[in-house]
C-alpha positions as CSV (number, residue, x, y, z in Angstrom):
1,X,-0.3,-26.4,-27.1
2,X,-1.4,-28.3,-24.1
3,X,-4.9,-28.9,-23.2
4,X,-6.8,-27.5,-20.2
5,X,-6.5,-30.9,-18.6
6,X,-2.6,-31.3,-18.6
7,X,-1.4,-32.1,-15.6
8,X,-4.7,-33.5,-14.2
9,X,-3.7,-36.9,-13.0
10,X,-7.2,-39.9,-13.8
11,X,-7.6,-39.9,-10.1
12,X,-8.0,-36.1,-10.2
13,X,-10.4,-36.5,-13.5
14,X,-12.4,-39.6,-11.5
15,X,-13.4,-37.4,-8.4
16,X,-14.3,-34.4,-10.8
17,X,-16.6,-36.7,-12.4
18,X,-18.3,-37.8,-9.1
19,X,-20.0,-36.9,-6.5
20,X,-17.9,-35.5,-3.6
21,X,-18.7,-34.2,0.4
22,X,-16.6,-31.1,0.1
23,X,-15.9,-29.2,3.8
24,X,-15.2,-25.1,2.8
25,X,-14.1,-23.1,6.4
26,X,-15.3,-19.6,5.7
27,X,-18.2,-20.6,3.7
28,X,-20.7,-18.2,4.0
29,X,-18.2,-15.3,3.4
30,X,-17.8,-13.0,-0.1
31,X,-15.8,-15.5,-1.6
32,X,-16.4,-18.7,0.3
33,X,-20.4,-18.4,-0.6
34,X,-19.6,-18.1,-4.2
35,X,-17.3,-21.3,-3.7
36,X,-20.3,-23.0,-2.4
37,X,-23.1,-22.6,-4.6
38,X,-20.2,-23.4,-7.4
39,X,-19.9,-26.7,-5.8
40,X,-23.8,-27.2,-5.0
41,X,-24.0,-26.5,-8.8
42,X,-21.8,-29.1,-9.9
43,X,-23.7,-31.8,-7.7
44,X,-21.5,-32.0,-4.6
45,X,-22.5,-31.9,-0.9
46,X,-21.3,-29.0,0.9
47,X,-20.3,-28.2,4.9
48,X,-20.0,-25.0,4.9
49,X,-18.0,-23.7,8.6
50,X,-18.2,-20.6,9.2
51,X,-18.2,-18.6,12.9
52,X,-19.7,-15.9,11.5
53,X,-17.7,-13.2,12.6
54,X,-18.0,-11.5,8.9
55,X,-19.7,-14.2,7.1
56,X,-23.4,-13.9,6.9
57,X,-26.4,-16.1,6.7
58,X,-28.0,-14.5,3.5
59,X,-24.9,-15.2,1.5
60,X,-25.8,-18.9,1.6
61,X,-29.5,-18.9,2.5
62,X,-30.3,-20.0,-1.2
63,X,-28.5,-23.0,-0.9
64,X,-30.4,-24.9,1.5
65,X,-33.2,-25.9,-0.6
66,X,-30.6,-28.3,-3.2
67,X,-30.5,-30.7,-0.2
68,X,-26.9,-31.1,-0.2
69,X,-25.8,-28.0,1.7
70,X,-25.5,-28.0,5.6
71,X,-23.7,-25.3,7.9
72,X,-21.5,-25.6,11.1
73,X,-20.9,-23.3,13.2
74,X,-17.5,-23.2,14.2
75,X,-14.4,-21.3,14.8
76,X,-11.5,-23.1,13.1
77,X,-9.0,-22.2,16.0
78,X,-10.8,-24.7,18.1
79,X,-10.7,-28.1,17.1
80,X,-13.3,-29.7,15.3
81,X,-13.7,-32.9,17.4
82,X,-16.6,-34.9,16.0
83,X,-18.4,-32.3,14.3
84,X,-17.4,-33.1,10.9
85,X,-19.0,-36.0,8.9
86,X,-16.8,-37.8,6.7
87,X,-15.7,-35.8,3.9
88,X,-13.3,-35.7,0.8
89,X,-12.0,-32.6,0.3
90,X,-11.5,-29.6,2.1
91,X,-11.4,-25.3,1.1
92,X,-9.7,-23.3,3.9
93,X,-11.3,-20.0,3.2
94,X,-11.9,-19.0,7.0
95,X,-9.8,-15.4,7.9
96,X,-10.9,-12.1,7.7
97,X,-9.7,-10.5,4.5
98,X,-9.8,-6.7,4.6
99,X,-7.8,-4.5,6.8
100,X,-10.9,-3.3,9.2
101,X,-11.8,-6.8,9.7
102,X,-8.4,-8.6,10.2
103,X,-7.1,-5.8,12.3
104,X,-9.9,-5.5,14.4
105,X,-8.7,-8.5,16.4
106,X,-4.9,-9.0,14.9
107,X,-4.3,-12.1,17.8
108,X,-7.2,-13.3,16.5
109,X,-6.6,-13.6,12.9
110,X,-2.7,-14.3,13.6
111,X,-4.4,-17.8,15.3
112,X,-7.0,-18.3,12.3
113,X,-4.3,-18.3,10.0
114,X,-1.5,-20.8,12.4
115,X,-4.3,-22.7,14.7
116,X,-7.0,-22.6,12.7
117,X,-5.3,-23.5,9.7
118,X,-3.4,-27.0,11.7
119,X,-6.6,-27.9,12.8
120,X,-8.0,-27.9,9.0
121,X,-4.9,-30.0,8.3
122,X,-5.2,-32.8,11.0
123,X,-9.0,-32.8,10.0
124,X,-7.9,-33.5,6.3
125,X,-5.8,-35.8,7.9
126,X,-7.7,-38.0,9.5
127,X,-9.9,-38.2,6.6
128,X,-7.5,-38.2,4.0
129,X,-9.2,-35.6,2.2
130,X,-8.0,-33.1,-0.2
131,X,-7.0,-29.9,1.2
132,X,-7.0,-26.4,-0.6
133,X,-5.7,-22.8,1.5
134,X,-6.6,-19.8,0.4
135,X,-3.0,-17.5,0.6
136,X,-3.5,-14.1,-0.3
137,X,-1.1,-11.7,-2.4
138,X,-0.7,-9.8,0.5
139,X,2.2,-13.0,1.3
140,X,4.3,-10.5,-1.1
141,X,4.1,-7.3,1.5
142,X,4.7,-3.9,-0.5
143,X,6.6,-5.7,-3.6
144,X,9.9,-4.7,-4.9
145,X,9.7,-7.1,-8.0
146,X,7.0,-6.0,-10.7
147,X,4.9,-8.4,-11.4
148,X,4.9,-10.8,-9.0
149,X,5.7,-14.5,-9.5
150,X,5.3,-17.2,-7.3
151,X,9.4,-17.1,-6.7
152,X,9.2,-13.7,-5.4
153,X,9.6,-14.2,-1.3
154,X,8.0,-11.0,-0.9
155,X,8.7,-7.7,1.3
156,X,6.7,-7.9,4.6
157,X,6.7,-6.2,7.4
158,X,6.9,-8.0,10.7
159,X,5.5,-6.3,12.9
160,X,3.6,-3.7,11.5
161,X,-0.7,-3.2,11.4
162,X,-0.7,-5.6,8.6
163,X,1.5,-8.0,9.7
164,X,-1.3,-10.4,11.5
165,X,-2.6,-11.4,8.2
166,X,0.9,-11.3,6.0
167,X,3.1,-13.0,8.2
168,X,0.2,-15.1,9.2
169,X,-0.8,-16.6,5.6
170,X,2.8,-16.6,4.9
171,X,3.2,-19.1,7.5
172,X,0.1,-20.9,7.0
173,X,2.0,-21.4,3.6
174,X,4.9,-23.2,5.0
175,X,3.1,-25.0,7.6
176,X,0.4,-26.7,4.9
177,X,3.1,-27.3,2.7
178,X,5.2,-29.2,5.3
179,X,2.0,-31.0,6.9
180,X,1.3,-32.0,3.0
181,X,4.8,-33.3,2.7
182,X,5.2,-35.3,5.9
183,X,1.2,-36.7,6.2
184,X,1.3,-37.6,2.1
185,X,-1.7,-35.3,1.9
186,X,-2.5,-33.6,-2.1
187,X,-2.4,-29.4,-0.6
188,X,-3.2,-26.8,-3.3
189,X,-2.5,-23.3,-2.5
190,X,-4.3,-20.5,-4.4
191,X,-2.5,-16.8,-3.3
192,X,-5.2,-14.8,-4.1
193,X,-5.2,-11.1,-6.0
194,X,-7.7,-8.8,-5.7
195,X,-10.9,-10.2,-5.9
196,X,-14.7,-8.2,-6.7
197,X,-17.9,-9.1,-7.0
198,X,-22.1,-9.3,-5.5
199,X,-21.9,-10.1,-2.0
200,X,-18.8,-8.1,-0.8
201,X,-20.2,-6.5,2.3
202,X,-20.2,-2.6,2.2
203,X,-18.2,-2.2,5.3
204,X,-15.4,-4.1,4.6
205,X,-12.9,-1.2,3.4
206,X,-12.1,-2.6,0.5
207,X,-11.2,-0.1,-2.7
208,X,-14.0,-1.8,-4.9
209,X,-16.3,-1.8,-2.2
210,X,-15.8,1.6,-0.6
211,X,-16.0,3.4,-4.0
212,X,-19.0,2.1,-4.9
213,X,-21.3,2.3,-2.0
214,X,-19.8,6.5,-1.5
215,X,-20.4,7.1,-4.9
216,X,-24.4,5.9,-4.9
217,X,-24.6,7.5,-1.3
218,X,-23.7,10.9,-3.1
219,X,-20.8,11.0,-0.5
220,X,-17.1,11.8,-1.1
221,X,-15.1,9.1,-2.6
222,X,-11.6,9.1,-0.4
223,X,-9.0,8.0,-2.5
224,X,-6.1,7.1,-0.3
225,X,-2.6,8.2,-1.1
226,X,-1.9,10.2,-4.3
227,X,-4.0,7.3,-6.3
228,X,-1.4,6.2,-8.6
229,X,-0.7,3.0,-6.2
230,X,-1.9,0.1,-8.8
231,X,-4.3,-3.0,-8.0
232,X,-5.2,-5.9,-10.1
233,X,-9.1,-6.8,-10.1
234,X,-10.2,-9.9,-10.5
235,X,-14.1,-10.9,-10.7
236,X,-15.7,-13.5,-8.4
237,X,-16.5,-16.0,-10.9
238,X,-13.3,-15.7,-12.3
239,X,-11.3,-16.9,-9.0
240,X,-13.7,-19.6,-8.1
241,X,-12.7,-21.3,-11.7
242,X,-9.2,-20.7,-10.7
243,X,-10.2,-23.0,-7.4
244,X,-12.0,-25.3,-8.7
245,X,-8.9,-26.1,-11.6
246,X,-6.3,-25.9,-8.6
247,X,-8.3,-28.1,-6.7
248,X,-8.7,-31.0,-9.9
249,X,-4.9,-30.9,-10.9
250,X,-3.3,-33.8,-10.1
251,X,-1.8,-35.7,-7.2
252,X,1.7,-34.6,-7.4
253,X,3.0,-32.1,-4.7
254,X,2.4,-28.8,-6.5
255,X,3.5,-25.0,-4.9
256,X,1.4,-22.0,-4.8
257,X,-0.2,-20.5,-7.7
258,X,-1.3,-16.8,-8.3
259,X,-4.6,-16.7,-8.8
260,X,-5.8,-13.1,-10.2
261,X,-6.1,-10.6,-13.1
262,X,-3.0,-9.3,-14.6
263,X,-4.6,-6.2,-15.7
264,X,-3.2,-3.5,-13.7
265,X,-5.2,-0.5,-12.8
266,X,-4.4,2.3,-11.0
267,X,-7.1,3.5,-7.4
268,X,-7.3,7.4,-9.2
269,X,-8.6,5.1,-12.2
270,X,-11.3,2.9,-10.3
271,X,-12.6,5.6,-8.9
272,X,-13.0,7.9,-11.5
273,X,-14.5,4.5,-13.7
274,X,-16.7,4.1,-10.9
275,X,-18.3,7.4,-10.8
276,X,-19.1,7.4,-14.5
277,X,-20.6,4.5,-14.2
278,X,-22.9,5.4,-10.9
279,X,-23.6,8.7,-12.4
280,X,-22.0,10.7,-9.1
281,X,-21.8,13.8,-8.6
282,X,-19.1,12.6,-5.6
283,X,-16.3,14.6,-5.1
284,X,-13.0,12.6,-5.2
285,X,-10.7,13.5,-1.9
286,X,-7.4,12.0,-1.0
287,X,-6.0,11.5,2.4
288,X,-2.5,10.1,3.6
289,X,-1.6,6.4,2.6
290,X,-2.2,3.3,5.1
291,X,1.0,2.1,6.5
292,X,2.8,-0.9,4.3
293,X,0.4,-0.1,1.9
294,X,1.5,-1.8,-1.3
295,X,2.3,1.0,-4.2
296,X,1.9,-2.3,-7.1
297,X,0.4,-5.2,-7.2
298,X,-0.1,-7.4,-10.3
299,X,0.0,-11.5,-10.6
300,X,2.5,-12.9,-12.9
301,X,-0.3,-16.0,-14.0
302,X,2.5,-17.4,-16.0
303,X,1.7,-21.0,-14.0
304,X,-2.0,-20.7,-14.1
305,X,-2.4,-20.4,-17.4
306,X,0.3,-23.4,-18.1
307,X,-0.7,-25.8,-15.3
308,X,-4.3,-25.4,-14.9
309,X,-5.2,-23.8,-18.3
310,X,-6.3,-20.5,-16.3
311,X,-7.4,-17.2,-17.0
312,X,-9.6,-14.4,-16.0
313,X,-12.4,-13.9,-18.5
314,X,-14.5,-11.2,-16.9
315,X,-13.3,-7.3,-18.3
316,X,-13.1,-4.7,-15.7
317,X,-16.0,-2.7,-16.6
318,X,-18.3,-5.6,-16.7
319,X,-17.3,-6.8,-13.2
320,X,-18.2,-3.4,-11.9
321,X,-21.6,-3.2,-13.5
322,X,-22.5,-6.2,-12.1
323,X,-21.5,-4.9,-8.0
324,X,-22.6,-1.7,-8.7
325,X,-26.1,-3.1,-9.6
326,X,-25.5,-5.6,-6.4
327,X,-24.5,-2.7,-4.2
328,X,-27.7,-1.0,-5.3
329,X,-30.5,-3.2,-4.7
330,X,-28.7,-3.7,-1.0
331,X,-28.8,0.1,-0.5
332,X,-32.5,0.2,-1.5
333,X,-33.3,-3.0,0.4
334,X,-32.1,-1.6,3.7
335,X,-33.1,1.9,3.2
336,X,-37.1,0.1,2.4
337,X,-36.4,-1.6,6.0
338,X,-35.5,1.6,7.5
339,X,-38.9,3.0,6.2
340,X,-40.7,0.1,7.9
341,X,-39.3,0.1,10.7
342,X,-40.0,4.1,11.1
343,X,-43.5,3.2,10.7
344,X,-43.6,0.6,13.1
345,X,-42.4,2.8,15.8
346,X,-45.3,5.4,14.7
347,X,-47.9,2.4,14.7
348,X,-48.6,4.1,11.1
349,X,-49.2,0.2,10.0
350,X,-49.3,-2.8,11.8
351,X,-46.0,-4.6,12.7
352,X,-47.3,-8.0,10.6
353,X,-47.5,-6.1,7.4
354,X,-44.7,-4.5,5.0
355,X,-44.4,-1.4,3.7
356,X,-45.2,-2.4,-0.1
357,X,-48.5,-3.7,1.3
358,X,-49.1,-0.7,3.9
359,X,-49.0,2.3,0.4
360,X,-51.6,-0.1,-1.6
């Protein structure tokens, strides 16, 4: 059997083993903030770039105290001229990754995933850094191969509400491979599945998300579609190993990997776990399916688990305990600001105190 570090070339061991300055685009988003106090953990110094634009301060406040965390604010479709110090590998984490979100602005995100990913490139270019690019399963459209492997081309629709983000990390795909190839730059490409965990934002109309917060606001849970469409659900913690083992393998040129759980379970199923495990009373409703909505979705990890030694740990029901505790202090937190900030307005207590210390 073949150890966890097959395939990891000494040069790739070396710079595990030290101390790097590691750029991630998207930083203080869901994912990318997880990616960062992973690498703060392990020593390194982190940029973290991020516009903003669905990232969010608190995600990363934590991390300023190690010392060895700074943010940028940038947008990645403009050129980062001099504002990047030297650095040694990169994380292109920066598009909007739920429907709401990406389709709010589709030129926008089209341009994140072209522009803004060329500009990462000539930036790991100049420095002759590392580069990683987040992909997404969403590369594989609404499938019609079950499960899908990384030599599936996928089913997407060009021009459809979706088709911003598809089309646009499917060609961010080809372009960082090609830019790799021709500039002798190492590019790893993680096509992410599914992903869950704290600091999802509650708005962001994701299944996980959305079922969670309706079910502790006592509102309906809306199931969309019939709920027997199937997702795979992968915990945070989980993906950012899968990074950080992409990342550390080897020099040679290496395609896309599938990075996600290959547990497959059905939306009617999610929700109804959810509700148990919030106590709801919600009722469950079901209205008509998005367009290109995927019916399956599961990651054939086959590779991961060869090549990086790869594989989600985290059960299900575990992950969701852990963001429905998340999603609940959030709730509580803003509802206790709400409550101040009623108070304020009444001049019930004054506006330098809280409300803990005005009902002592």
């Amino acid at each position: 059997m073949k150890s966890k570090s097959a395939g990891f070339s000494a040069s790739a061991r070396a710079a595990a083993r030290r101390k790097l300055t590691v750029v991630v685009t998207g930083g203080a988003g869901f994912v990318g903030s997880h990616l960062c106090e992973r690498l703060v953990g392990d020593g390194h110094h982190v940029i973290c770039v991020d516009n903003f634009h669905t990232g969010r301060c608190a995600n990363v406040h934590g991390l300023m105290a190690s010392g060895r965390f700074d943010v940028i604010e940038h947008d990645i479709v403009e050129p980062f001229g001099s504002k990047l110090p030297r650095f040694d590998q990169i994380y292109n984490l920066a598009c909007p990754a739920s429907p709401p979100h990406y389709q709010a602005d589709p030129v926008r995100t089209a341009l994140t995933c072209s522009q803004g990913t060329y500009n990462c490139l000539r930036a790991a270019h100049e420095h002759r850094a590392r580069l990683f690019h987040a992909s997404t399963s969403e590369i594989y459209g609404d499938p019609e191969v079950h499960p899908q492997a990384e030599t599936y081309h996928g089913n997407v629709n060009t021009t459809g509400p979706r088709s911003c983000y598809d089309e646009g990390k499917r060609f961010a795909e080809t372009l960082a491979t090609d830019f790799g190839a021709q500039n002798g730059l190492v590019i790893r490409i993680g096509r992410i599945f599914n992903t869950y965990g704290p600091r999802m934002q509650p708005d962001d109309g994701r299944v996980v998300s959305n079922f969670i917060v309706q079910a502790l606001l006592g509102k309906d849970i809306t199931v969309y579609g019939s709920g027997e469409q199937t997702r795979s659900f992968c915990f945070v913690s989980d993906l950012i190993d899968g990074f950080s083992r992409l990342m550390a393998n080897g020099d040679a040129p290496l395609g896309p990997i599938n990075l996600g759980n290959p547990v497959e379970t059905t939306v009617g199923e999610l929700a109804l776990m959810i509700s148990d495990m919030v106590g709801s009373r919600s009722k469950i409703i079901y209205k008509p399916l998005p367009v290109d909505d995927p019916r399956r979705r599961r990651p054939d990890i086959t590779q991961a688990k060869a090549l990086l030694g790869w594989s989600p740990k985290v059960e299900l029901a575990t992950g969701l305990r852990r963001t429905i505790a998340y999603f609940d202090e959030q709730l509580r937190l803003r509802s206790l600001r709400h409550a101040e900030a009623r108070l304020k307005t009444q001049d019930i207590f004054p506006a330098g105190s809280t409300l803990a210390e005005a009902v002592l």
